[in-house]
C-alpha positions as a Python dict, from the first residue, in 0.01 Angstrom:
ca = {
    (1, 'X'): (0, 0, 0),
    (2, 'X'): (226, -153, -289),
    (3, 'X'): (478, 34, -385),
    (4, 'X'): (476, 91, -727),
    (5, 'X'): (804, 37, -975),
    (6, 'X'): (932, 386, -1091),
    (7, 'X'): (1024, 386, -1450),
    (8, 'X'): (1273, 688, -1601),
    (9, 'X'): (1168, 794, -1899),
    (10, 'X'): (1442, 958, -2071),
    (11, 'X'): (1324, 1130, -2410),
    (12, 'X'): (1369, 1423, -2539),
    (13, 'X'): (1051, 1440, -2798),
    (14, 'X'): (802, 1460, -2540),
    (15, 'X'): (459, 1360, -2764),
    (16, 'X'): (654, 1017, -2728),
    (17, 'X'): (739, 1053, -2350),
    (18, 'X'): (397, 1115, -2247),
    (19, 'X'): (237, 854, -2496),
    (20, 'X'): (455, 634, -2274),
    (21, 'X'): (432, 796, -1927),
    (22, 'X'): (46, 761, -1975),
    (23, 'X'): (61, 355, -2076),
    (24, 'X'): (293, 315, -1759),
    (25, 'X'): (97, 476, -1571),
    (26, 'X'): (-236, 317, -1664),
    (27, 'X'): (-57, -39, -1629),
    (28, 'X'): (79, 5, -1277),
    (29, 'X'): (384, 193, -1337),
    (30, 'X'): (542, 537, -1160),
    (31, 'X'): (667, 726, -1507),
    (32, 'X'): (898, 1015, -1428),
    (33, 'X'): (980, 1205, -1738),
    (34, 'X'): (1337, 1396, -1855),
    (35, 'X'): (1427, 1543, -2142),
    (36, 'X'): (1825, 1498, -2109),
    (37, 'X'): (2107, 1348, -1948),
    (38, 'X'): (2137, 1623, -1749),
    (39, 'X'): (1780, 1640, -1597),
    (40, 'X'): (1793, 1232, -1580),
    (41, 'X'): (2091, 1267, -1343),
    (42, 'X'): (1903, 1495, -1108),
    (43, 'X'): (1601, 1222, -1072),
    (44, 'X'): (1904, 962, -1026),
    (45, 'X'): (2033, 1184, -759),
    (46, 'X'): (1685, 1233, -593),
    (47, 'X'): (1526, 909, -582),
    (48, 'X'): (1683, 562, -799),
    (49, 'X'): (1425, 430, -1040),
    (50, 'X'): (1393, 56, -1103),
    (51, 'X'): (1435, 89, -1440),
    (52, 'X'): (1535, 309, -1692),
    (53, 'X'): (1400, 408, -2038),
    (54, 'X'): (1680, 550, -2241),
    (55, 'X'): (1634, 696, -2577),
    (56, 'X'): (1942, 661, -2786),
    (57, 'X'): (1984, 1009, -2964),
    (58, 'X'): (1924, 1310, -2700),
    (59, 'X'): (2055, 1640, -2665),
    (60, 'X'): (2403, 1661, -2477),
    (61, 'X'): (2559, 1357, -2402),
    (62, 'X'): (2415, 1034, -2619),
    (63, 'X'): (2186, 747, -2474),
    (64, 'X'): (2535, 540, -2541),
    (65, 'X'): (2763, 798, -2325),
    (66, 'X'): (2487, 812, -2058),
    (67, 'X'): (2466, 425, -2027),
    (68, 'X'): (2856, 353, -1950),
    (69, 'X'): (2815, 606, -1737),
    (70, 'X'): (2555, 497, -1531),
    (71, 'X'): (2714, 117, -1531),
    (72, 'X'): (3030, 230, -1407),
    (73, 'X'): (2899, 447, -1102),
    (74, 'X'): (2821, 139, -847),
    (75, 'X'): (2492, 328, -704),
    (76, 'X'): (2306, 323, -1046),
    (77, 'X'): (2512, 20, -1168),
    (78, 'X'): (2239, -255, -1085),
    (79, 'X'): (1930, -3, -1233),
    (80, 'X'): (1813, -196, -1527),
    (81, 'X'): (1857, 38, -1824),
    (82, 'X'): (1607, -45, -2184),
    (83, 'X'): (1715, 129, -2498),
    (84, 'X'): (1458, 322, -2720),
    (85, 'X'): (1630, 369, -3036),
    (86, 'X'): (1520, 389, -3402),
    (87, 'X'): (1841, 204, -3514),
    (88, 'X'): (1763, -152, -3608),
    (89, 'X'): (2063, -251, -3723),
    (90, 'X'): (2251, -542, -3573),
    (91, 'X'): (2609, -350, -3503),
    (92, 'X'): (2398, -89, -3353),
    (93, 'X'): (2200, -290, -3138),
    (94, 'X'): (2536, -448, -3000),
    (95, 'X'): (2652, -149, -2929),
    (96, 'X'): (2377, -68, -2739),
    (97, 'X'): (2417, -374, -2540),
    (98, 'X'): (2792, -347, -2497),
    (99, 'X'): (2739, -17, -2320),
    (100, 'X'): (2525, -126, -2046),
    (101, 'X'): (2152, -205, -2172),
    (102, 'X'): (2043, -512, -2053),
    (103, 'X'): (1744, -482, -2343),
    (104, 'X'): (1685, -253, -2643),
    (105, 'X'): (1338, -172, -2847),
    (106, 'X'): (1346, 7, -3173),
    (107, 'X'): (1093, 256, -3262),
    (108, 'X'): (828, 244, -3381),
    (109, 'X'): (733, 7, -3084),
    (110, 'X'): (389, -159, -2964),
    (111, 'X'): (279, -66, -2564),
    (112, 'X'): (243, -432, -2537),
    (113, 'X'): (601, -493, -2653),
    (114, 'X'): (737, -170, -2397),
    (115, 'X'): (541, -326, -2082),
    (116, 'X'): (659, -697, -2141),
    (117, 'X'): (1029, -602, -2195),
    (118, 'X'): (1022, -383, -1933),
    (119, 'X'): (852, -664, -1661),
    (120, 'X'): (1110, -888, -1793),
    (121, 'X'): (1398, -658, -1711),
    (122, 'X'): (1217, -619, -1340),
    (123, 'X'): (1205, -1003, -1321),
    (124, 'X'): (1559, -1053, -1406),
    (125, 'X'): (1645, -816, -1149),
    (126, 'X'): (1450, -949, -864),
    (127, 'X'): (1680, -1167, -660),
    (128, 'X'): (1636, -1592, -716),
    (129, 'X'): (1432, -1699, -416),
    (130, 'X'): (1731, -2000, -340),
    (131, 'X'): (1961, -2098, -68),
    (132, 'X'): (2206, -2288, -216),
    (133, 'X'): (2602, -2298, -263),
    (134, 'X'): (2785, -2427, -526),
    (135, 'X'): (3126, -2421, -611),
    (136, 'X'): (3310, -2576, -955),
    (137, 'X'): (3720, -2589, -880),
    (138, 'X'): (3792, -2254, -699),
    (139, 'X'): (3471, -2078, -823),
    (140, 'X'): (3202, -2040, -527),
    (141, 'X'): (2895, -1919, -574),
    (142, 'X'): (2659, -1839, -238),
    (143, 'X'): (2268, -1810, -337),
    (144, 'X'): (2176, -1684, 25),
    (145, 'X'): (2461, -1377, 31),
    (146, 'X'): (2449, -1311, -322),
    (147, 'X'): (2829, -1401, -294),
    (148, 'X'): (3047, -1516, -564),
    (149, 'X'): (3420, -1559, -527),
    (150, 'X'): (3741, -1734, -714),
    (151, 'X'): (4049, -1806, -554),
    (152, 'X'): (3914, -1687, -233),
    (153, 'X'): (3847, -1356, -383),
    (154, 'X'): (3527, -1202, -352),
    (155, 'X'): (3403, -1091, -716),
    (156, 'X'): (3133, -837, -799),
    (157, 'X'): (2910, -978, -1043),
    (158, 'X'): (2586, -793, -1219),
    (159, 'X'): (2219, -978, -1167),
    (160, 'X'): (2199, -1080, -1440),
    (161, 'X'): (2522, -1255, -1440),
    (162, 'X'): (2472, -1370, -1139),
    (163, 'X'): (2155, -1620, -1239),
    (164, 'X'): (2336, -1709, -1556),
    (165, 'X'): (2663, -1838, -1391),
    (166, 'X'): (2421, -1998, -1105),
    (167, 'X'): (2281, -2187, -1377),
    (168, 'X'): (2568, -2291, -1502),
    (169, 'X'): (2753, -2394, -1261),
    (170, 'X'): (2462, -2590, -1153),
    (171, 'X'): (2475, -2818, -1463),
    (172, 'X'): (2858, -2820, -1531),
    (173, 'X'): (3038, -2955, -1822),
    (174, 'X'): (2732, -2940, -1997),
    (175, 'X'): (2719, -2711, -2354),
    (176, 'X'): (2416, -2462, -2329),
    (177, 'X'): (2289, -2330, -2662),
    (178, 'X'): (2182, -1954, -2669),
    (179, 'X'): (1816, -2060, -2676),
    (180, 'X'): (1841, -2295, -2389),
    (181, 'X'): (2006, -2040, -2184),
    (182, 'X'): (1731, -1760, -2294),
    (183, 'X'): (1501, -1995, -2185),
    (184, 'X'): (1601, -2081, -1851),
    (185, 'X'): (1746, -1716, -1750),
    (186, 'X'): (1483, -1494, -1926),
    (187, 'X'): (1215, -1715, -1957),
    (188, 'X'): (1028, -1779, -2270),
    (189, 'X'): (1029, -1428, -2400),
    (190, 'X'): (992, -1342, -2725),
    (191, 'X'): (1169, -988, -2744),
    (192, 'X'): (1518, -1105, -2597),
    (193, 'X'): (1730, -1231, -2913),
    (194, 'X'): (2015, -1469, -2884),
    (195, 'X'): (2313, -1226, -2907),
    (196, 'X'): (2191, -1110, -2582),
    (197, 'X'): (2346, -1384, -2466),
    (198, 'X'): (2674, -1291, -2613),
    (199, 'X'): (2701, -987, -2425),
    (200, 'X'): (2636, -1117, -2099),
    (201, 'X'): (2834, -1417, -2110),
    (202, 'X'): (3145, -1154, -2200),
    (203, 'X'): (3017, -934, -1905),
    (204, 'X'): (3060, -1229, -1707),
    (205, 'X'): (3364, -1352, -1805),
    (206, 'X'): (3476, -1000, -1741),
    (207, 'X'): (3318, -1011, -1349),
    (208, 'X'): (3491, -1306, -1313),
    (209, 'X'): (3879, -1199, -1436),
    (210, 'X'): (4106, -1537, -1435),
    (211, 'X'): (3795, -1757, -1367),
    (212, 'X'): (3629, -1681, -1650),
    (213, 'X'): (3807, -1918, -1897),
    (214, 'X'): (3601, -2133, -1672),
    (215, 'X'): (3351, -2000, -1957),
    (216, 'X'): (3387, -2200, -2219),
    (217, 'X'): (3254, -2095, -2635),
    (218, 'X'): (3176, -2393, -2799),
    (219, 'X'): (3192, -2321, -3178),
    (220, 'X'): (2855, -2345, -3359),
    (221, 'X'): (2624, -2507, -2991),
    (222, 'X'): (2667, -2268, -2761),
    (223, 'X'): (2849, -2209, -2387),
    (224, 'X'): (2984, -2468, -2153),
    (225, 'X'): (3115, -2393, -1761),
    (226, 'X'): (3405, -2639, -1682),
    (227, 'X'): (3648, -2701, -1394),
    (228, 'X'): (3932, -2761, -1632),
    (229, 'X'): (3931, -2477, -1869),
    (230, 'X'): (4105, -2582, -2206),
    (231, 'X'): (4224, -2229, -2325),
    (232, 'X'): (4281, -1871, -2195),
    (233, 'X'): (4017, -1650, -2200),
    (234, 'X'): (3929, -1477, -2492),
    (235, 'X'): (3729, -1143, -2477),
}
């Protein structure tokens, strides 16, 4: 029998959480519902979801708080997290996205919308189906191990980051504009918006310490990976 992905539902107004819960589970979902951080940490410590629905404002520690939190401990680190937040604004979507989420979705949202973000976090996470090594100057990059390194140095580098430096470093030199690089990372979906990017190519650049002025910004078109990095990196 096929297992099916559990989603964590963490929401503290529960007409919303079951509205939810019952979609998910209708469309091939596992729901499990809490109401705050500190019930959500319990389910963590029980059984890991494959992704997590985080509402922004909850009682106790914040959707924000709980997000950096959950990124920095390494067993939940990889668990795709999706805000649900009724702040639309641009600063606080960044935030959002600064502090783990690897998608947000403001309220009031469509099930249609939920379910297609939420299969396009699972598809991001599901590891590229490739063999290959590659390696630009002193950055190496192993398909089949999952392995990236620099300077000999093995480097820990998030899933998404992972696919987004295999694809550069698979067309080198080249400049990538944000909607090329949506394209061919996330596929063609129409929820992601371009400053998603941003954050990840910073996340990566982070993962990848002195290699990632290998990372080129190209003012006004877009990203570039290149042996020969021009400048220092610049956070």
């Amino acid at each position: 029998m096929k297992k099916l992905p559990r989603v964590l539902i963490v929401e503290d107004e529960s007409p919303i959480a079951e509205l939810v819960a019952v979609n998910l589970r209708h469309n091939g979902f596992q729901p499990i519902w809490a109401e705050d951080g500190e019930s959500a940490q319990r389910e963590l410590d029980a059984v890991l979801p494959d992704v997590i629905l985080l509402d922004w404002m909850l009682p106790g520690q914040s959707g924000l708080q709980l997000a950096r939190k959950w990124r920095a401990d390494s067993r939940t680190k990889q668990i795709p997290i999706l805000m649900l937040t009724a702040r639309g604004d641009e600063p606080d979507k960044v935030a959002g996205l600064d502090a783990g989420a690897d998608d947000y979705i403001t309220k009031p949202f469509s099930t249609q919308e939920l379910l297609a973000r939420i299969r396009a976090v699972l598809r991001r996470r599901a590891p590229e189906q490739v063999s290959d090594s590659v390696s630009i100057g002193e950055l190496v990059l192993d398909a089949a191990t999952y392995r990236v390194s620099y300077q000999g140095q093995q480097l820990k580098v998030g899933p998404t980051e992972f696919k987004l430096l295999h694809y550069l470093m698979k067309h080198p030199e080249r400049v990538h504009s944000r909607a090329q690089l949506l394209d061919k990372i996330w596929g063609d979906h129409v929820f992601i918006e371009e400053r998603t990017v941003d954050v990840h190519v910073k996340r990566l650049r982070e993962a990848l310490g002195v290699g990632g002025a290998m990372v080129e910004t190209v003012r006004g078109a877009g990203y570039r990976l290149t042996a020969q990095p021009q400048t220092l990196m610049r956070a």
